[in-house]
TORKOL-4160 file (C-alpha; in steps of 0.2 Angstrom, whole numbers, padded with zeros to 4 digits, m for minus):
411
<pt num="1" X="0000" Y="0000" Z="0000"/>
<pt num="2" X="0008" Y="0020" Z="m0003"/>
<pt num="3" X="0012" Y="0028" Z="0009"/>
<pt num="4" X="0002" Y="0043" Z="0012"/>
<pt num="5" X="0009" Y="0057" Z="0016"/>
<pt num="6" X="0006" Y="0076" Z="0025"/>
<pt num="7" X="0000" Y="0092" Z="0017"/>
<pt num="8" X="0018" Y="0096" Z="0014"/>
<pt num="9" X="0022" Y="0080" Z="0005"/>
<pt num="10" X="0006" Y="0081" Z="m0004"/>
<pt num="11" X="0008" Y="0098" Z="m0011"/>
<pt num="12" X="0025" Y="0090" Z="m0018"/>
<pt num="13" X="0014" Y="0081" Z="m0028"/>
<pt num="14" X="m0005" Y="0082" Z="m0034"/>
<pt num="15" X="m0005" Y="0099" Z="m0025"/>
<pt num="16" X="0011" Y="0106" Z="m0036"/>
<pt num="17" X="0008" Y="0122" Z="m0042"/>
<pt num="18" X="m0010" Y="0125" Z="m0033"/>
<pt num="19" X="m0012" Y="0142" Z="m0028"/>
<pt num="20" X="m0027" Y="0151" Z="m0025"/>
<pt num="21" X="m0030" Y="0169" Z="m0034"/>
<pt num="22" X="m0044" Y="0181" Z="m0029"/>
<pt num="23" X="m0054" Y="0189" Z="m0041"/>
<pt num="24" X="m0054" Y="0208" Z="m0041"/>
<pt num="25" X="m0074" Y="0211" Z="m0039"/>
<pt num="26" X="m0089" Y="0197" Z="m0033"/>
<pt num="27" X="m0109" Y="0196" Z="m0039"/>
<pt num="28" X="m0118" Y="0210" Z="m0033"/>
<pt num="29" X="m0133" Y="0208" Z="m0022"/>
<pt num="30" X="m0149" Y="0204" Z="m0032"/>
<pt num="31" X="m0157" Y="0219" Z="m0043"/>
<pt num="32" X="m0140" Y="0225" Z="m0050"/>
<pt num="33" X="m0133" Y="0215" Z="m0066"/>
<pt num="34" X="m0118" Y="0211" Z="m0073"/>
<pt num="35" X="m0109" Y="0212" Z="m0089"/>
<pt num="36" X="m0103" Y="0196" Z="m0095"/>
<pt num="37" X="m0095" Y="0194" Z="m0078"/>
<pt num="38" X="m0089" Y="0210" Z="m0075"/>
<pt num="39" X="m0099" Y="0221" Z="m0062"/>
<pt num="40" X="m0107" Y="0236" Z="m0068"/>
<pt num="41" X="m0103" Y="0244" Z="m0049"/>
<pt num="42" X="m0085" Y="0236" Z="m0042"/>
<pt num="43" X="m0088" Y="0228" Z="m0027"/>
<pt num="44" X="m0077" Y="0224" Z="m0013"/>
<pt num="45" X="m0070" Y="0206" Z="m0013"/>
<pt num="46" X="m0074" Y="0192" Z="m0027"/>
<pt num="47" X="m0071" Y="0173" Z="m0025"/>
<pt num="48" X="m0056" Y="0163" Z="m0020"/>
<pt num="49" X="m0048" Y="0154" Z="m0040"/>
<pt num="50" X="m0041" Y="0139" Z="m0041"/>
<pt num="51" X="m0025" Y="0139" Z="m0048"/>
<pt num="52" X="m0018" Y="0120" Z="m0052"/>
<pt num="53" X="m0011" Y="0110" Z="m0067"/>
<pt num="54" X="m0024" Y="0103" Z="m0075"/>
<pt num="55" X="m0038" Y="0110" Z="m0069"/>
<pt num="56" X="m0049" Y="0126" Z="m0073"/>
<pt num="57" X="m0052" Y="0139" Z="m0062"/>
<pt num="58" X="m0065" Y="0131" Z="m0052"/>
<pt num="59" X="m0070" Y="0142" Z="m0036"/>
<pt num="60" X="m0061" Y="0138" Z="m0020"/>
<pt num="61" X="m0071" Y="0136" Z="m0005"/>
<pt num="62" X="m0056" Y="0131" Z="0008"/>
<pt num="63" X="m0039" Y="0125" Z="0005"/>
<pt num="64" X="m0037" Y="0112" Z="0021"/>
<pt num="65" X="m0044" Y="0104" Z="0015"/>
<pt num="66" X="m0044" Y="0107" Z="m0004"/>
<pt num="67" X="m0058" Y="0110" Z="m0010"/>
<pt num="68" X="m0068" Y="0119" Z="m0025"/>
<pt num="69" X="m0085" Y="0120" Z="m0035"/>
<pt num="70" X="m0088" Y="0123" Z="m0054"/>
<pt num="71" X="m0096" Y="0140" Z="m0059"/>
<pt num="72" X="m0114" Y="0136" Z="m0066"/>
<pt num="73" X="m0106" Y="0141" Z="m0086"/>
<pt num="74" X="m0092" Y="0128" Z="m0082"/>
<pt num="75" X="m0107" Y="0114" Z="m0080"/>
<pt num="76" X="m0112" Y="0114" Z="m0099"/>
<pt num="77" X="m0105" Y="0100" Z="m0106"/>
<pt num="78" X="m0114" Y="0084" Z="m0109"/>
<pt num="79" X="m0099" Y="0073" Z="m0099"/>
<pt num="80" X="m0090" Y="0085" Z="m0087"/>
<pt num="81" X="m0072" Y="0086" Z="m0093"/>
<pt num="82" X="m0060" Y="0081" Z="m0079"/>
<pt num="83" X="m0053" Y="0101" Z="m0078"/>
<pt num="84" X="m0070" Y="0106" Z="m0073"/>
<pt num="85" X="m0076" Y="0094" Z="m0063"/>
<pt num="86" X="m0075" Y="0099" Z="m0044"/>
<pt num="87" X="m0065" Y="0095" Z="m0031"/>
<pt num="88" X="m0069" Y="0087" Z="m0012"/>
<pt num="89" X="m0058" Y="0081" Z="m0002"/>
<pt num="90" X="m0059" Y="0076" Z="0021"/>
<pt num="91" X="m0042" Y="0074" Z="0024"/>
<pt num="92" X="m0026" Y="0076" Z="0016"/>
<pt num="93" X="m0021" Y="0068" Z="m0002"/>
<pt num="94" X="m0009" Y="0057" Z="0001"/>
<pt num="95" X="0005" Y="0052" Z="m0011"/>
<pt num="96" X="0003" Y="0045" Z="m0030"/>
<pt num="97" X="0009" Y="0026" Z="m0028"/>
<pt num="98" X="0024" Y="0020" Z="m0040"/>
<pt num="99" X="0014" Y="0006" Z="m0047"/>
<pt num="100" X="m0005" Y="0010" Z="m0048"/>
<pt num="101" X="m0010" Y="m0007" Z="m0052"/>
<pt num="102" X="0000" Y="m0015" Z="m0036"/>
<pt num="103" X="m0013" Y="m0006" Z="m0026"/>
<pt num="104" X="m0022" Y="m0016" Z="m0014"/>
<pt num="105" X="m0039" Y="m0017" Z="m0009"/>
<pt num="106" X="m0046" Y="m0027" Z="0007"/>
<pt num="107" X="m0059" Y="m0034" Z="0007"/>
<pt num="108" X="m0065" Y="m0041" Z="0023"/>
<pt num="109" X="m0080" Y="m0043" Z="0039"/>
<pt num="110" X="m0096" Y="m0051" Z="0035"/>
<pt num="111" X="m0089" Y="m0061" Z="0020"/>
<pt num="112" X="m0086" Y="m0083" Z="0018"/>
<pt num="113" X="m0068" Y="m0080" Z="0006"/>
<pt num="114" X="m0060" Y="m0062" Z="0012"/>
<pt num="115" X="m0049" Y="m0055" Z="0002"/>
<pt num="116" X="m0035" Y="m0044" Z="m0003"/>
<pt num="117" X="m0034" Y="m0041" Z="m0023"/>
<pt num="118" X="m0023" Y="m0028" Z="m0032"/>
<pt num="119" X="m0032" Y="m0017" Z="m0043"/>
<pt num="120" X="m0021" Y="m0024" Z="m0058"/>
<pt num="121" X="m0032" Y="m0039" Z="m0055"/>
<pt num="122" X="m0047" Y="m0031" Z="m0051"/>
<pt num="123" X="m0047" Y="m0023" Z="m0068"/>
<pt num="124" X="m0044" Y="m0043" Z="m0077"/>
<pt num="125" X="m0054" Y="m0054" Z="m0066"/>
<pt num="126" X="m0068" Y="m0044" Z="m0067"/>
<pt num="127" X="m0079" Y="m0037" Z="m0082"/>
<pt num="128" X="m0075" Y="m0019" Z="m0086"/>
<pt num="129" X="m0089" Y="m0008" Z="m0086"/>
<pt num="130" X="m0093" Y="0013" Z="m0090"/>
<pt num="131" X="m0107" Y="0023" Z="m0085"/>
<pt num="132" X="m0108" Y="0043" Z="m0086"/>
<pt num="133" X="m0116" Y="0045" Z="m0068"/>
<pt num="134" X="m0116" Y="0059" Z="m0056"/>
<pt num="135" X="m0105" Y="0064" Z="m0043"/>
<pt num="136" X="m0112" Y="0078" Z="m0029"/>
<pt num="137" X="m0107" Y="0085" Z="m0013"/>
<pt num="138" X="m0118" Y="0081" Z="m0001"/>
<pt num="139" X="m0116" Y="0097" Z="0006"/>
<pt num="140" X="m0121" Y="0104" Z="m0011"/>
<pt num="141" X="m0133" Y="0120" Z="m0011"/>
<pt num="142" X="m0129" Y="0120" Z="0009"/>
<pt num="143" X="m0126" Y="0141" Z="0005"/>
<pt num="144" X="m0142" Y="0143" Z="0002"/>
<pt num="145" X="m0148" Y="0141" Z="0018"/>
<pt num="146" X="m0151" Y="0154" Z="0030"/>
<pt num="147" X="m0146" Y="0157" Z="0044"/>
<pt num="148" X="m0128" Y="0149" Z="0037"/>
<pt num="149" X="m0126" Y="0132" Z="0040"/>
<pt num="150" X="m0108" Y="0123" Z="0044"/>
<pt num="151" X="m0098" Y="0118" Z="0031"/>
<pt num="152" X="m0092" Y="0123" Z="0016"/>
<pt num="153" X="m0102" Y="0134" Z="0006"/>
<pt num="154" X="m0106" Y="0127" Z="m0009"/>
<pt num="155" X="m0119" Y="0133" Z="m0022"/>
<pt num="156" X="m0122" Y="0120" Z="m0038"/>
<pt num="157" X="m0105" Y="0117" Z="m0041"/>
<pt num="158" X="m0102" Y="0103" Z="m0030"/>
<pt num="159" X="m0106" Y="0091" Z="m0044"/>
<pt num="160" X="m0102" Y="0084" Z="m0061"/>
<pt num="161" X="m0107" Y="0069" Z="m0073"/>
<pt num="162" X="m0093" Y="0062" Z="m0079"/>
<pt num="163" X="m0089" Y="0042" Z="m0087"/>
<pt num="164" X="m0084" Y="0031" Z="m0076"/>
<pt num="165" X="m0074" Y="0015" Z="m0080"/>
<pt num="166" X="m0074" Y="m0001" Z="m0066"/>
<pt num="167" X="m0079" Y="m0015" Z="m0060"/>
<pt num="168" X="m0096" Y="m0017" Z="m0053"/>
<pt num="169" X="m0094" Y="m0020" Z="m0030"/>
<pt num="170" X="m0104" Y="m0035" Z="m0033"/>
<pt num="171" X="m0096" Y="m0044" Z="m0042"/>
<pt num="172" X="m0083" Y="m0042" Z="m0032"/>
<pt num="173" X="m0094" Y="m0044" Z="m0015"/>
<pt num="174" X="m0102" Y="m0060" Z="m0024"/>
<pt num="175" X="m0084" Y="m0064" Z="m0026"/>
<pt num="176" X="m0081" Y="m0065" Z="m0008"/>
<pt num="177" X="m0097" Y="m0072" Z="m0003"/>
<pt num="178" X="m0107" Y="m0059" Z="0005"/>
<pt num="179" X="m0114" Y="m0069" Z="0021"/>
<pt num="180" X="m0133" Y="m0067" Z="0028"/>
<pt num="181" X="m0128" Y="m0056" Z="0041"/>
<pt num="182" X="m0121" Y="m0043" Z="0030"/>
<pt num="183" X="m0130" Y="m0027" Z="0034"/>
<pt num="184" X="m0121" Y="m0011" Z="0030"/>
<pt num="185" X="m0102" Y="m0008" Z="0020"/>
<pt num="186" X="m0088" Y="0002" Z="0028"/>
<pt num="187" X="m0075" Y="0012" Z="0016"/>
<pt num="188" X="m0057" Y="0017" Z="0020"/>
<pt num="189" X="m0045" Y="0026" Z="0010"/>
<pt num="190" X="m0028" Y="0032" Z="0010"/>
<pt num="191" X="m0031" Y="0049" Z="0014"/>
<pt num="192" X="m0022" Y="0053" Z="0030"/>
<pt num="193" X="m0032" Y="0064" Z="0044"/>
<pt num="194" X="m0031" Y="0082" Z="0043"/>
<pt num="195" X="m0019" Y="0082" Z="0058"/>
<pt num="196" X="m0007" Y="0072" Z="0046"/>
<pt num="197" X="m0008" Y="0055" Z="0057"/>
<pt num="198" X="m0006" Y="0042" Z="0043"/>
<pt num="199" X="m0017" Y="0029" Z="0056"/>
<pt num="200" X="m0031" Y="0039" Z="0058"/>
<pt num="201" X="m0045" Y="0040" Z="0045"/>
<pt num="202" X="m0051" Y="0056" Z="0039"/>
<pt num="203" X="m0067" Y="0049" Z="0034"/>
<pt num="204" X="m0076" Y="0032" Z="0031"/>
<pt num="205" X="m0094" Y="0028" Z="0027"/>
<pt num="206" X="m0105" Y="0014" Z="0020"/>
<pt num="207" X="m0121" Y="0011" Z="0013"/>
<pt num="208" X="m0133" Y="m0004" Z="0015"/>
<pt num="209" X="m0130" Y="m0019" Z="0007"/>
<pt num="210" X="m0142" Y="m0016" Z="m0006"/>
<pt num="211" X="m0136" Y="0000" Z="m0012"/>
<pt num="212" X="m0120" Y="m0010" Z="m0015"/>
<pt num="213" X="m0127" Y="m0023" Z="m0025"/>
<pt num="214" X="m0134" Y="m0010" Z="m0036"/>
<pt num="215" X="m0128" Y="m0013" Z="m0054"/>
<pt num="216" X="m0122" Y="0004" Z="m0054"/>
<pt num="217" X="m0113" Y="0006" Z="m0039"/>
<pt num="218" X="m0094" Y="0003" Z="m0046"/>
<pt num="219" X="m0076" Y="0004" Z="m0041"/>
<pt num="220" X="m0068" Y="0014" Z="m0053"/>
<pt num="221" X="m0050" Y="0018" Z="m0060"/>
<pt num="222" X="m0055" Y="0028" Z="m0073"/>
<pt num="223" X="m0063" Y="0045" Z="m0079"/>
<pt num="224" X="m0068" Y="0050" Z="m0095"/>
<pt num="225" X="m0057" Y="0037" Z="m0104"/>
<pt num="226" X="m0040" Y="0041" Z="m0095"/>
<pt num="227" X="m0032" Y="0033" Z="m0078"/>
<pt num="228" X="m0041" Y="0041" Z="m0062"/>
<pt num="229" X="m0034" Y="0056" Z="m0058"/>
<pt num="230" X="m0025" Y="0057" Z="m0041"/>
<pt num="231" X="m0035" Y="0072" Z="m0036"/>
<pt num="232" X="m0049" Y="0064" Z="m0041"/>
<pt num="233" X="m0046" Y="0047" Z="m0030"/>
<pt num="234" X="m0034" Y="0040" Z="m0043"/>
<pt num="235" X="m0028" Y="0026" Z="m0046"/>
<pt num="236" X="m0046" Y="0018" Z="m0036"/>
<pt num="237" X="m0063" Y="0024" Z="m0030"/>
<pt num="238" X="m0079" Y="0020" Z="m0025"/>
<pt num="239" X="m0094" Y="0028" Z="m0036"/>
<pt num="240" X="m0110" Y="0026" Z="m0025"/>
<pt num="241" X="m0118" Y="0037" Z="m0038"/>
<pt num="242" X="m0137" Y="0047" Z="m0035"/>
<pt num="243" X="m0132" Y="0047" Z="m0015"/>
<pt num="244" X="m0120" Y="0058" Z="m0006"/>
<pt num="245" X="m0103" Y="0058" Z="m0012"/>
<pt num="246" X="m0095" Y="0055" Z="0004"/>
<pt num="247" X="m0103" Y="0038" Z="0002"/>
<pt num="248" X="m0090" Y="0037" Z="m0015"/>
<pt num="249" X="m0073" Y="0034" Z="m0004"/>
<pt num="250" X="m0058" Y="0038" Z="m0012"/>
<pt num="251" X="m0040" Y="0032" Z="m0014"/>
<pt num="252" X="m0050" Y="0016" Z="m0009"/>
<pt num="253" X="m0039" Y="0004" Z="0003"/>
<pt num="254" X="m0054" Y="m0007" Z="0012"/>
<pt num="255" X="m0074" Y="m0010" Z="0012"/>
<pt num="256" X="m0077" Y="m0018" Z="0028"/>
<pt num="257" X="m0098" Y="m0028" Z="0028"/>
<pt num="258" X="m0103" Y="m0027" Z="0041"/>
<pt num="259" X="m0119" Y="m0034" Z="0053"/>
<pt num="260" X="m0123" Y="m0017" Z="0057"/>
<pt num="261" X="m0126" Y="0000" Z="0052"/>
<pt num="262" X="m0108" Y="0007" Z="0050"/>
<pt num="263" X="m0102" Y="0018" Z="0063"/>
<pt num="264" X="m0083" Y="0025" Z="0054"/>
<pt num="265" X="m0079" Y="0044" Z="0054"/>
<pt num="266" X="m0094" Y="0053" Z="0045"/>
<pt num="267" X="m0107" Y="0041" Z="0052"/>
<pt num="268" X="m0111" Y="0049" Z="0067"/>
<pt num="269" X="m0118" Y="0065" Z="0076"/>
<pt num="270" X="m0124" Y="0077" Z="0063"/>
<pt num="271" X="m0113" Y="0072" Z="0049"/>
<pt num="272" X="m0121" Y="0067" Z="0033"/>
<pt num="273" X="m0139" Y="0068" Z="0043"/>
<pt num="274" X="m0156" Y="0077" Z="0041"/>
<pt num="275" X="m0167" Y="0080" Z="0054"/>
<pt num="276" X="m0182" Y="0070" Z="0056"/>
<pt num="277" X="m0192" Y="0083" Z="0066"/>
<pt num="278" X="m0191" Y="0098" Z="0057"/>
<pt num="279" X="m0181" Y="0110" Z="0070"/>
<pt num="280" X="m0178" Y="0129" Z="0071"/>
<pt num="281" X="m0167" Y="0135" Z="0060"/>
<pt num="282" X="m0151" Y="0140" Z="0068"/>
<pt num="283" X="m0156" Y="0130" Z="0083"/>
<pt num="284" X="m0145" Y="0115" Z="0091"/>
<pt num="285" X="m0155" Y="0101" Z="0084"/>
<pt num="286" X="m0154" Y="0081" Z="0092"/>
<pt num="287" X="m0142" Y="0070" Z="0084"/>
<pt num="288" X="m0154" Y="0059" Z="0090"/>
<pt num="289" X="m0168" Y="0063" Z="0080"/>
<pt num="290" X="m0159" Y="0062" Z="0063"/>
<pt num="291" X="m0160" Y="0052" Z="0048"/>
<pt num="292" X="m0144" Y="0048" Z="0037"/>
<pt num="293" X="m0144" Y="0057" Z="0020"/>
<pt num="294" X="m0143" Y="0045" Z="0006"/>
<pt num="295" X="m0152" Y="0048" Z="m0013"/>
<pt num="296" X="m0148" Y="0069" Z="m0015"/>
<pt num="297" X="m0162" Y="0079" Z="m0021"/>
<pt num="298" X="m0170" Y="0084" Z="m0038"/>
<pt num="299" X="m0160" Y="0099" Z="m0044"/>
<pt num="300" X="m0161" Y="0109" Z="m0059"/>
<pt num="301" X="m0146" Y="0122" Z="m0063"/>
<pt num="302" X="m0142" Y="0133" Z="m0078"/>
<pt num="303" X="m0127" Y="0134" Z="m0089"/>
<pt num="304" X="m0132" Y="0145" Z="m0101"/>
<pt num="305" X="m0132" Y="0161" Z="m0100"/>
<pt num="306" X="m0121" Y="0164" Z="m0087"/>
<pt num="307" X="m0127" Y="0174" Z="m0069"/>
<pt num="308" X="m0127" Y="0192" Z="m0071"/>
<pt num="309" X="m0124" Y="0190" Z="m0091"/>
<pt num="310" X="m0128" Y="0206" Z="m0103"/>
<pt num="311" X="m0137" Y="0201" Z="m0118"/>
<pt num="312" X="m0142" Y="0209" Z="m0133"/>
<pt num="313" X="m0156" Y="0200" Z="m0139"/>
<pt num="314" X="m0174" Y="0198" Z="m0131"/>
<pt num="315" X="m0176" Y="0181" Z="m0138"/>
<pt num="316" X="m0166" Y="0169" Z="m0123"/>
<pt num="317" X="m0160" Y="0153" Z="m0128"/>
<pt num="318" X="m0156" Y="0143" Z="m0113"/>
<pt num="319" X="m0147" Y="0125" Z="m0108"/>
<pt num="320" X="m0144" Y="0118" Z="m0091"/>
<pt num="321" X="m0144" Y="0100" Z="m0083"/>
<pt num="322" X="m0155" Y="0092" Z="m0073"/>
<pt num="323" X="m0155" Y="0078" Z="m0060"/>
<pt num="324" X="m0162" Y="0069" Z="m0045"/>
<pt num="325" X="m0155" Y="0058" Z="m0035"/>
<pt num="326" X="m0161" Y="0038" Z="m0037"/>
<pt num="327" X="m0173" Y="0042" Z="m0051"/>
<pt num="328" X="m0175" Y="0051" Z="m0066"/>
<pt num="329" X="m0181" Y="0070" Z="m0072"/>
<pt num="330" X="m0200" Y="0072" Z="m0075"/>
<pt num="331" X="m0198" Y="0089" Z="m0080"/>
<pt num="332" X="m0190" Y="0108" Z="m0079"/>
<pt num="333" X="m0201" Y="0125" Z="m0081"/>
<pt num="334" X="m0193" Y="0139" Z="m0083"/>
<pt num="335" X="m0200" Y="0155" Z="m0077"/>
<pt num="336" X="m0196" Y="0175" Z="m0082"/>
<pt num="337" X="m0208" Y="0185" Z="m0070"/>
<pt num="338" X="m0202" Y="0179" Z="m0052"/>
<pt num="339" X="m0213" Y="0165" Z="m0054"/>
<pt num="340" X="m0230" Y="0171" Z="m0059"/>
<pt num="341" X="m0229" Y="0160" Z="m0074"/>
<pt num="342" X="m0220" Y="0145" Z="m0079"/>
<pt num="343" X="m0215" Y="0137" Z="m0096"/>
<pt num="344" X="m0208" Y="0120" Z="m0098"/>
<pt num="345" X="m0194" Y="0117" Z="m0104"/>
<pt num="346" X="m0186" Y="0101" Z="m0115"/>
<pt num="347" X="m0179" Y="0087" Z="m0106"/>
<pt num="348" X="m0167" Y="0075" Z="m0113"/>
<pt num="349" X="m0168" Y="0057" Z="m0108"/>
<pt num="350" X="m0153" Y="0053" Z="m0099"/>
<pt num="351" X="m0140" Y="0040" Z="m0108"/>
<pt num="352" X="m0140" Y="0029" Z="m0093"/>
<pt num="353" X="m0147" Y="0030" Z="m0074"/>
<pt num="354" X="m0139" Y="0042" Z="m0062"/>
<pt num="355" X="m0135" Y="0052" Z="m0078"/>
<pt num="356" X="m0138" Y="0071" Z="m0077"/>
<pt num="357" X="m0152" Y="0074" Z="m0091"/>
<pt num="358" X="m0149" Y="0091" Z="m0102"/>
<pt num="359" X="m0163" Y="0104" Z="m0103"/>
<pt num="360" X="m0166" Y="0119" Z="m0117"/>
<pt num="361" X="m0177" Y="0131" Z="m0116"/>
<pt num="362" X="m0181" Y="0148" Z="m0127"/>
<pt num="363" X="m0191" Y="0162" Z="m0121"/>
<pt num="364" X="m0196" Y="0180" Z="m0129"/>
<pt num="365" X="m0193" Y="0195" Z="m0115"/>
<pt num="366" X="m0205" Y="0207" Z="m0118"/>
<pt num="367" X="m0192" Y="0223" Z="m0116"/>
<pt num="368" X="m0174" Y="0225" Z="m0113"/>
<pt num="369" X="m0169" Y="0228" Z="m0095"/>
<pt num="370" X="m0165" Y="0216" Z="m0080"/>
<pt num="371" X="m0173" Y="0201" Z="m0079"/>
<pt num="372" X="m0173" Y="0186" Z="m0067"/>
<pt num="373" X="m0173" Y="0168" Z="m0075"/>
<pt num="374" X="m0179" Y="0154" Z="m0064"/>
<pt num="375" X="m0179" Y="0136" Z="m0065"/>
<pt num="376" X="m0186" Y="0121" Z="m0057"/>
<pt num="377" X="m0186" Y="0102" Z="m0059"/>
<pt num="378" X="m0198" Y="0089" Z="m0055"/>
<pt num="379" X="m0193" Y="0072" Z="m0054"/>
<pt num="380" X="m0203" Y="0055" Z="m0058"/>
<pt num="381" X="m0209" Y="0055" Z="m0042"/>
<pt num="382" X="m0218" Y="0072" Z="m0043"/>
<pt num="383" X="m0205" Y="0078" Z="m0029"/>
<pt num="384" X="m0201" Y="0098" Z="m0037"/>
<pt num="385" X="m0186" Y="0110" Z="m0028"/>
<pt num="386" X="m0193" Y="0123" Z="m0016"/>
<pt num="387" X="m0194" Y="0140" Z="m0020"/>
<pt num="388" X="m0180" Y="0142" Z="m0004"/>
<pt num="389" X="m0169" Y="0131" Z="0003"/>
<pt num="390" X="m0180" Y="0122" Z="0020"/>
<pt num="391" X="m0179" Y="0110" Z="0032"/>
<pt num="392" X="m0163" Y="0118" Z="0039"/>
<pt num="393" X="m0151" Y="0107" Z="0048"/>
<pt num="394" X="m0134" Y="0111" Z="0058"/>
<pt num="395" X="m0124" Y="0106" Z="0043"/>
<pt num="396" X="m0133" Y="0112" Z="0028"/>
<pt num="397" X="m0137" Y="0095" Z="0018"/>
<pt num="398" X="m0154" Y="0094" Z="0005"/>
<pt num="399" X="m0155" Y="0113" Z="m0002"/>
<pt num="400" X="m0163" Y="0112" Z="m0017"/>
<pt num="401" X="m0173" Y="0130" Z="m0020"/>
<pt num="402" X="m0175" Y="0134" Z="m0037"/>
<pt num="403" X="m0161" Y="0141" Z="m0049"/>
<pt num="404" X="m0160" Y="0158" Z="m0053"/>
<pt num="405" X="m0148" Y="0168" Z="m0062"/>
<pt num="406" X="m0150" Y="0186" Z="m0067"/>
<pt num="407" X="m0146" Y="0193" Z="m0086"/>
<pt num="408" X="m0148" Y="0212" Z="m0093"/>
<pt num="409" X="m0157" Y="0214" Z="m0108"/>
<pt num="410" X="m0148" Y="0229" Z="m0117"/>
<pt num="411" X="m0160" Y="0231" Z="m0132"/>
């Protein structure tokens, strides 16, 4: 197994060259526009860039540990292009291995033939399969929520479709003999705690034995055709895909079944949770009276135009993408007059489950000026976003409201 290493070795590596640039001016409140990204009225401090090889200038929500979003015009391809898509990480990244295909995986617990298997047999035993499937932040859209929430603030960046190419966890569960008493998983990688100690993990959750049978649910090693990327999880991950992506370890070392609910870093107090009872917001809440998150929420963002976008055509032509969770998009409307009335939009089937599902819209504004464009999505289910982010819980997880971006019609 690599060794993992601490910020300072990390950096050495994955992290070379990452440095974080701030923009000169940020998105004014609401009611004043931009021009294709500049502000009309300077304002005071702008977001946190991203500055690493390889990757776009995603926006920078904290640095230990790294991690970014991808601005809502950076979400417009079909298949997220490795530059673009976000990153999360718990802990530290530890160091790139000298022979990715030596790397080992444990499997072990609740199983009749445990096992340890390098993923350079991994990737021969077993068939070799590729899905374009989400990936979000369970966190994602926690910004929204007011009052604040703990955490990172992300917006609709936290997530990305991209292709995925592994081997399905049940074969390789099936492999090991899942026993009767097999409950729940538990996922450890090689990412060493924040405090650098190497033997204490920075994370590890699971899922129900079910959701890792799921035909979908794969160990992957690589991303849009190329080898895993080490920022990424590379040279092997879990994708858990529709639920949180903390559920989706990476640098995978070990999945532990287990006869019970899985009880690792990430599993416990508030973490990853929704209150059953709906609480105050801002109030303490009981961990006790929590629910875990699994399946994320239906959510519709646009890509096109850009927030705070000066136009000078009345006729809007817009795209976006669309998704939710464990099941597919019904429909997106798309409203101009702050929700008075809606029109719907197109939606694309998607070209497998747990792909996002692209949407188009165009709509005729009936005079120049500033304008608010709003969409929402509604999934098989009938389950639509809110108009705000609710059910408030201490660390942010299901906002959903509606999108909205602003534009200025200049003719």
């Amino acid at each position: 197994m690599p060794k993992s290493g601490t910020l300072k070795a990390s950096r050495r590596n994955v992290l070379k060259g990452v440095g974080i640039a701030t923009v000169g001016a940020s998105l004014p409140p609401a009611g004043v526009a931009l021009a294709q990204g500049t502000p009309i009225a300077p304002a005071a401090k702008g977001p946190k860039l991203l500055e690493m090889e390889g990757k776009a200038k995603l926006i920078v929500l904290g640095d230990k540990p790294l991690n970014a979003e991808t601005p809502a015009e950076m979400t417009d391809d079909d298949v997220t292009p490795i530059d673009k898509f976000f990153i999360r990480n718990n802990g530290l990244v530890p160091d790139a291995p000298a022979d990715a295909k030596a790397w080992k995986i444990k499997i072990d617990g609740e199983v009749d033939k445990p096992m340890e298997i390098t993923l350079g047999d991994l990737m021969s035993r077993f068939p070799n399969v590729s899905y374009k499937m989400m990936l979000e932040c369970g966190g994602n859209g926690r910004s929204f929520f007011s009052p604040e929430a703990r955490g990172n603030q992300w917006t609709n960046g936290g997530a990305g479709c991209a292709e995925w190419t592994g081997v399905r966890l049940a074969d390789v569960l099936k492999a090991a003999g899942v026993k009767p008493s097999a409950v729940y998983t538990g996922h450890y990688g090689a990412d060493p705690h924040l405090s650098g100690d190497t033997t204490k993990p920075s994370i590890s959750r699971g899922v129900p034995i079910a959701k890792a049978m799921e035909p979908h649910t794969l160990i992957v090693f690589k991303m849009n055709g190329k080898d895993l990327p080490l920022i990424h999880g590379g040279p092997v991950r879990l994708i858990v895909p529709g639920w949180a992506g903390s559920t989706s370890t990476k640098w995978l070392t070990r999945i532990w079944v287990r006869d019970k609910e899985h009880d690792g870093p990430g599993m416990g107090g508030f973490s990853y949770r929704l209150a059953k009872t709906p609480i105050v917001p801002g109030s303490k809440g009981d961990e006790k009276d929590t629910v875990i998150l699994e399946a994320m929420p239906v959510r519709a963002v646009i890509s096109f135009p850009a927030d705070g976008a000066k136009l000078a055509s009345r006729k809007l032509d817009l795209r976006g993408h669309a998704w939710a969770g464990e099941t597919e998009v019904k429909s997106v409307d798309i409203s101009t007059d702050y929700g008075v009335t809606w029109k719907p939009a197109k939606v694309d089937a998607p070209p497998n489950k747990y792909a996002w599902q692209r949407f188009t819209a165009s709509v005729d504004l009936p005079s120049a000026g500033y304008y608010e464009v709003w969409a929402k999505a509604t999934d098989a289910k009938g389950v639509t976003q809110p108009f705000v982010a609710g059910n408030w819980n201490p660390q942010g997880y299901g906002g959903n409201p509606i999108n909205r971006i602003r534009v200025l019609i200049a003719s």
